[in-house]
C-alpha positions, 0 to 999 in steps of 0.5 A, spaced: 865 158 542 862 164 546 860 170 541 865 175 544 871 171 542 869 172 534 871 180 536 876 183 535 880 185 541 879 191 544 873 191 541 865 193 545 858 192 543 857 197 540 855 199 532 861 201 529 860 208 526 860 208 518 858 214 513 851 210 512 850 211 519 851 218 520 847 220 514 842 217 516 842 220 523 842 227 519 836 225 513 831 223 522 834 230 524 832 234 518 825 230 517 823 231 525 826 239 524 820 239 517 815 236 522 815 240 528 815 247 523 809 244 518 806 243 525 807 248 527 805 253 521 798 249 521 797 250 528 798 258 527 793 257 520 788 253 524 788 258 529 788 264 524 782 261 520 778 259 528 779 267 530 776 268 523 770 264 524 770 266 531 769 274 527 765 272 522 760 269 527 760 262 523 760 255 526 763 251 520 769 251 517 767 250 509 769 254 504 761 255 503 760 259 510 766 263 508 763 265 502 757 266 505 759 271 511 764 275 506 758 276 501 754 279 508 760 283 510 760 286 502 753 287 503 753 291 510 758 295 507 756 298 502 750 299 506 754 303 511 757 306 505 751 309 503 748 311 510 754 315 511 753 318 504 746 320 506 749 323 512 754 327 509 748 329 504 743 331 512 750 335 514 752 340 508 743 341 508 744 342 516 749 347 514 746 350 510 740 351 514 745 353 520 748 359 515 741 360 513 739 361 519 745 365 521 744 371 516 737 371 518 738 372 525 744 378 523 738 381 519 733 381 525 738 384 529 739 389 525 732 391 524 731 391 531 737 396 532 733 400 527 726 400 530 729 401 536 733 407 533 727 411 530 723 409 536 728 413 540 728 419 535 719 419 534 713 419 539 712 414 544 705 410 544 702 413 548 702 419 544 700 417 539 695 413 542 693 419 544 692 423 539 688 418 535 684 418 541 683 426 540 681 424 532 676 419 533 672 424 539 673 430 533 671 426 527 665 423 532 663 431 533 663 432 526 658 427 525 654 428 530 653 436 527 652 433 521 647 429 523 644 435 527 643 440 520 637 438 518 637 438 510 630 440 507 629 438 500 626 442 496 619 440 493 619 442 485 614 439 481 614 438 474 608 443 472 612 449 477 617 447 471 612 447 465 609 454 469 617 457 469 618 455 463 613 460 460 613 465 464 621 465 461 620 464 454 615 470 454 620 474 457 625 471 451 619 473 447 619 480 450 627 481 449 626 479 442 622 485 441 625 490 445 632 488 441 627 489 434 625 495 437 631 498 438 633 496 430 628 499 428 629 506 431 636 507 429 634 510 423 631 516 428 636 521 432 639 516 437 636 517 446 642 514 447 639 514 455 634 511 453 637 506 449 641 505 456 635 504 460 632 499 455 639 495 454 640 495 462 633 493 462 633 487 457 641 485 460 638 484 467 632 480 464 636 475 461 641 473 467 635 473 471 632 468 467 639 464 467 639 464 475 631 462 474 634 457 470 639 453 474 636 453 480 630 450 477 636 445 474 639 444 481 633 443 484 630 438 479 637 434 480 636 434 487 629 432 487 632 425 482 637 424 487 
């Protein structure tokens, strides 16, 4: 009997289509659908996690590695940070320098309008230099005339003053008794002329003996000095 002949008419070779059939069908689609997305997300993972270790600059793939190049990342920016902490610091003290330098300036620019100002209003250099030239010459005359005087000091020993001393206290002596005298002769009937002669006399007595005595003063200072 020929195979054929058990189908049915109007049959073929092909499988019949049942439920079974189509579930199985959709259940392969879905699944090759699942496969191809999960490979393809991996694939874009793999790639994001080579880019990383291409930027972090490691060979291996380890969670250890990873770690490892974050910490030095860590490391160098808080490094960073602190470079530009000290650069803020160098460019407010460069800023301050600079206003410093500025208020300078303004004040040397306002001295320098002020000098320039009185030195249009006052004598020149060469006037001034000029009669500081004509000061030297006459204080250099004076001090040659000085030099030219010739100062003798006066030769005054210690006997001349003893030998003066005398001589003034017998003249003291000699005014003492003429006053005596004229004490006594009040009782007479007044000579009011010679009263004047002798008061005259004794009054010009004394202020030779003062003059006496202070040149002889003067000169025993200058003979010491």
């Amino acid at each position: 009997m020929d195979s054929h002949s058990l189908l049915p008419s109007g049959s073929s070779d092909a499988v019949p289509s049942t439920p079974s059939t189509h579930l199985f069908t959709e259940s392969g689609s879905i699944y090759n659908s699942f496969s191809s997305s999960l490979v393809l997300e991996v694939q874009q993972r793999l790639d994001v996690l080579a880019n990383v270790a291409t930027l972090l600059g490691i060979d291996d793939l380890t969670f250890a590695s990873y770690s490892a190049a974050i910490t030095r990342l860590s490391t160098r920016e808080q490094e960073a940070l602190q470079s530009l902490n000290r650069l803020t610091l160098v460019e407010r003290e460069l800023e301050n320098h600079l206003a410093t330098m500025t208020h300078e300036e303004l004040l040397i620019n306002a001295w320098t309008d002020d000098l320039e100002q009185d030195l249009a209003t006052s004598e020149n250099a060469t006037m001034i230099q000029s009669r500081r030239e004509a000061l030297l010459r006459k204080a250099k005359e004076y001090q040659a005339g000085l030099a030219s005087i010739a100062i003798k000091p006066p030769v005054v020993s210690f006997a001349d003053v003893a030998t003066q001393q005398t001589v003034n206290d017998q003249r003291t002596q000699s005014i003492k008794a003429k006053r005596a005298q004229i004490k006594a002769f009040r009782g007479l009937p007044p000579n009011l002329a010679l009263a004047r002669e002798q008061l005259r006399t004794a009054q010009a007595e004394q202020m030779e003996l003062i003059r006496i005595r202070e040149r002889l003063l003067g000169q025993m200072a200058e003979s010491v000095a």
